[in-house]
N, C-alpha and C positions, 0 to 999 in steps of 0.2 A: 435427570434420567437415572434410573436404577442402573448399578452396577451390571447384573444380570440381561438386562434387557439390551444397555450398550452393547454388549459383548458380542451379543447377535442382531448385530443391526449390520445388514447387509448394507454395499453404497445404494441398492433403490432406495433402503427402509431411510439412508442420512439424505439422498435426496427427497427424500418425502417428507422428512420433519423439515424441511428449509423449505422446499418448494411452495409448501402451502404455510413457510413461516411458521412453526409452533408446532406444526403434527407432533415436531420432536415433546414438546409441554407435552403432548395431548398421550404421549407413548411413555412419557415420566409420570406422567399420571395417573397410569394404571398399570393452417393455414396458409396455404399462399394463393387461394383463387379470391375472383372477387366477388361479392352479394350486394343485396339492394338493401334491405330491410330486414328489421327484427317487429317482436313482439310484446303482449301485454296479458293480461290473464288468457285462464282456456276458455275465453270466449268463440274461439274460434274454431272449425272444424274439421277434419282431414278431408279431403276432396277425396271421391269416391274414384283414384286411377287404381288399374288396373296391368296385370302386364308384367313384362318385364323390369327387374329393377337391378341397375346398379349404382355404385360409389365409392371414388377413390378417394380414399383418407390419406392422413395426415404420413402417412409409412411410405406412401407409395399404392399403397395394396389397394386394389378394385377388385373389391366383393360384387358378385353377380350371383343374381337370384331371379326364379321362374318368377315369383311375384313378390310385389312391394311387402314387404313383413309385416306382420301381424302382431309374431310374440316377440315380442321385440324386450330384452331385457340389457339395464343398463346402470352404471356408476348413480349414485343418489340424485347429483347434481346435475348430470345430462339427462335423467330423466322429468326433471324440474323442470329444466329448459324445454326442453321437444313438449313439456302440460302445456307451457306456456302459449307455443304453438299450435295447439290442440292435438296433440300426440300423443294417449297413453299408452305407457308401457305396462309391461304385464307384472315382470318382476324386477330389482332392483338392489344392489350391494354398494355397503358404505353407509356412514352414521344415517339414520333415517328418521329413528324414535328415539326423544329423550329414555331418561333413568323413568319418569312420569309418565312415560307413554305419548307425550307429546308429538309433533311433528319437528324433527332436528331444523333446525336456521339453512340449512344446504337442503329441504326437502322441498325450498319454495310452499308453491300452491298448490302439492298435490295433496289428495287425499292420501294420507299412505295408509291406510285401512282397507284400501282397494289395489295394492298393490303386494305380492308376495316377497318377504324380504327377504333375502340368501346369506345375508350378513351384516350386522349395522356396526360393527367395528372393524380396525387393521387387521387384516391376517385372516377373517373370517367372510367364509364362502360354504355355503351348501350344495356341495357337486349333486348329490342325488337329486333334491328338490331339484335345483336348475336343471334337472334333464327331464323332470315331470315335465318340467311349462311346455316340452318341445320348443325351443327358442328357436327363431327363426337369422339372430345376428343376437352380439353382445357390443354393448357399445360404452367408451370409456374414454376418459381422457389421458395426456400422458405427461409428466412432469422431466422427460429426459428425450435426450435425444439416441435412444437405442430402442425405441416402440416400447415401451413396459407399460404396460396396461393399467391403470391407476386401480388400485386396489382389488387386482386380481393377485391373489395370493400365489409368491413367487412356487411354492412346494404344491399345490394345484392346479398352476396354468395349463402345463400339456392335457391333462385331463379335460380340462373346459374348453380347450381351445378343438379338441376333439366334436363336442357337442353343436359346435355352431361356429360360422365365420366371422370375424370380428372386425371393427372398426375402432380404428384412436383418431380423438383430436389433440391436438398438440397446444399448451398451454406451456410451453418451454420457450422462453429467452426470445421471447413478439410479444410488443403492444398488445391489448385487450380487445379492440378493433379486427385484427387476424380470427381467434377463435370465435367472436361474435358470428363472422361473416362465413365461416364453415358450418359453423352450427345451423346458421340461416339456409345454408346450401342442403344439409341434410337433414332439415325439416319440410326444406321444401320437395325433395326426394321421396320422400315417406310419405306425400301425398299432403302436407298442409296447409292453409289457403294463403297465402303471405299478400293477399293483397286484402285483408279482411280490417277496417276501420281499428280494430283494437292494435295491430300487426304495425299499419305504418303510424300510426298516432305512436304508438314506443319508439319506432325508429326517429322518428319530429325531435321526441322529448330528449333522448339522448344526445341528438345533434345540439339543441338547444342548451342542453346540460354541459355541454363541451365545451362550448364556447361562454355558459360563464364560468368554468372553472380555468380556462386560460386566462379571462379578466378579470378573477380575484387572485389569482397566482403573480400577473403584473403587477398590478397595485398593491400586493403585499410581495415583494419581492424577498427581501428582509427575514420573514417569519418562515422559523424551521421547521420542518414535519419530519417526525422520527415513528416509523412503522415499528408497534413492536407487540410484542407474548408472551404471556407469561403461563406458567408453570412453577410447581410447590418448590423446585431447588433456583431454579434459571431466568434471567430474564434472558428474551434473545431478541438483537432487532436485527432487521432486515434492511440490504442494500436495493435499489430500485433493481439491480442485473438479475436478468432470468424470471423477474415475478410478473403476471403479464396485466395486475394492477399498475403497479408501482413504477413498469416500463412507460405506460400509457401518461399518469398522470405527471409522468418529469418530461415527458415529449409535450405538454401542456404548460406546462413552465413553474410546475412544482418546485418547490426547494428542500431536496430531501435530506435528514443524516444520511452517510455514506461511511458505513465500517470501509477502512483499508480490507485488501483480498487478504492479506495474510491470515486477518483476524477471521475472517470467513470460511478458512481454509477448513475449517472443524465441523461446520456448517455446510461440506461441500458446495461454499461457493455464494452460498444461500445469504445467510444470516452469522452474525457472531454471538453467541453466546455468553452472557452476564451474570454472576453473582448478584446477588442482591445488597449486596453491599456496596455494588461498583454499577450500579445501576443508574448513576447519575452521572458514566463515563461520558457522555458527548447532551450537548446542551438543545436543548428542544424547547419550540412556543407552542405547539402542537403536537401530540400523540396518538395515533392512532392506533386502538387495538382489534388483536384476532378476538373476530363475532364469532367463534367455533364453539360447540358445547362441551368441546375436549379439551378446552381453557380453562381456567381462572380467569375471570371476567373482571373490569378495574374496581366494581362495586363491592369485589371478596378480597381482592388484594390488602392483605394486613400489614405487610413489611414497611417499618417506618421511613425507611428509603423512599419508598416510593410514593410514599404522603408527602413526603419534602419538596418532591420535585417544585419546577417554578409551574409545571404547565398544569400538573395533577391542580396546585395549589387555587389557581385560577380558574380552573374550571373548562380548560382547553384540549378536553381529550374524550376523543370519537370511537365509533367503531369504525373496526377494517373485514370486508370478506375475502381473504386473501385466496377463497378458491370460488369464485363469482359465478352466479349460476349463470350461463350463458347465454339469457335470452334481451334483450336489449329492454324491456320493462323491469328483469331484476337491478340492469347496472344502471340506469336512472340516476337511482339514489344514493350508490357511491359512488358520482362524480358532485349531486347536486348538496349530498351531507359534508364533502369536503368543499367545497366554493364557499358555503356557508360557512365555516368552520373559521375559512381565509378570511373570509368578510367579515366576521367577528373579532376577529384572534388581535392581544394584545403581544407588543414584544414583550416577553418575560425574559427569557435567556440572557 
């Protein structure tokens, strides 16, 4: 991380590069109710209710509204989620489009060509646009436990929060299970059909997905998995506390590296931060890294360190979405690419 840019890293901005593991890379380089079911593409369609609508989030706070929302604008990745459900939002903030113009890894399956974007990086929000859309709610996740709205820019909040009433879900220090089943709760809110063939067939696969990722986690009990991200100065890995992957998959019976708290201290908690030189401090047979486009992804990484490893060496290292789009058809595949991984994976360390 740039001198300059540490300098002004607010605790949200250190809890942001931990939370989602590497946001810090990606800044150096430039629940408690219960649900049924999740989902699988927008196959599906919002039911046509009407009416009064409210919803208590993750704060506390119960947003009430004369009718179910419309313009509904929201963080990249919950608005992934709710496509998923058949929910489109109008407009959208947080990486969205590659440098290419592509669709970012966190923008799922939406078109984002049909969607107005406010901001696709940290720190970056269009208060004016956002008040064209007339929003109807703003809806975000939250990486702390003091409501901070995940990439609503700390020096424009009051003003935004002016424009429309808002909702967080909380992806702070619970299992991956927790915000799943909120997100289920206020897609189903918003009028989406949860009971539609595509909807419970994702909820099957996940359950399905779970349970073999507990029986390759047995049977390889042995074999270490070390989360980690890189950036052009840092490597940084991540402790299971607080990530609501990383929670999920060691309540399964993962075996993860575990930086001591001290080392994470710098990392508010999160992750500890690496040299590349010392990048081969704790010993791994598997590696997981940040899917994010604000990486350094393992197929650009040049540091000869990191070609040495034993897990790089063999060929033992995955992707990680360390901020999962919330719909139970995205997280499928990171529990079913890590079972595989286990069921593969030789001891190397």
């Amino acid at each position: 991380m740039s001198n300059a840019r540490a300098t002004h890293l607010t605790r949200r901005g250190l809890l942001a590069a931990g939370g989602a593991l590497g946001l810090g890379a990606a800044l150096a380089a430039c629940g408690d109710d219960d649900a049924k079911s999740g989902g699988s593409e927008a196959t599906t369609s919002a039911s046509a209710k009407s009416g009064p609508w409210a919803f208590k989030d993750d704060r506390g706070t119960t947003v009430k509204l004369d009718e179910i929302p419309a313009n509904i604008v929201a963080f990249t990745g919950v608005g992934a989620a709710l496509f998923d459900y058949g929910i489109q939002v109008k407009g959208v903030f947080g990486p969205t489009k590659t440098a290419d113009g592509k669709a970012d890894v966190q923008a799922g399956d939406m078109d984002v060509s049909k969607v107005t974007i406010l901001g696709n990086v940290w720190d970056e929000f269009n208060v004016e646009k956002y008040a064209t859309l007339a929003p109807d709610v703003l809806i975000s996740t939250m990486f702390d436990d003091a409501g901070t709205l995940w990439y609503v820019p700390e020096a424009s909040k009051d003003k935004i929060a002016k424009l429309a009433p808002s909702v967080g879900v909380s992806v702070y220090d619970r299992q991956l299970t927790a915000p799943l089943e909120r997100m289920w709760e206020l897609a189903e809110s918003l009028g989406a059909d949860m009971t539609a063939a595509a909807v419970t067939d994702a909820k099957k696969r996940f359950e399905t997905a779970a349970t073999r990722l507990r029986a390759a986690a047995k049977a390889k009990p042995d074999i270490k998995v070390m989360a980690g991200s890189a950036s052009a100065e840092l490597f940084y890995v991540s402790g299971t506390d607080l990530s609501i992957d990383l929670e999920y998959f060691k309540a399964l019976g993962v075996n993860f590296v575990e930086p001591p708290e001290s080392a994470k201290a710098e990392g508010g908690g999160w992750y500890e931060s690496l040299s590349w030189e010392n990048v081969d401090k704790y010993a791994a047979d598997v590696i997981m890294m940040d899917d994010r486009s604000s990486t350094i992804q393992p197929a650009d990484i040049t540091e000869a360190t990191w070609k040495k490893l034993p897990a790089v060496k063999a060929g033992q290292v995955i992707a990680r979405s360390p901020e999962p789009i919330l719909s139970y058809d995205k997280c499928v595949p990171l529990l079913e690419n890590l079972a595989e991984a286990l069921e593969k994976a030789k001891k190397v360390s």
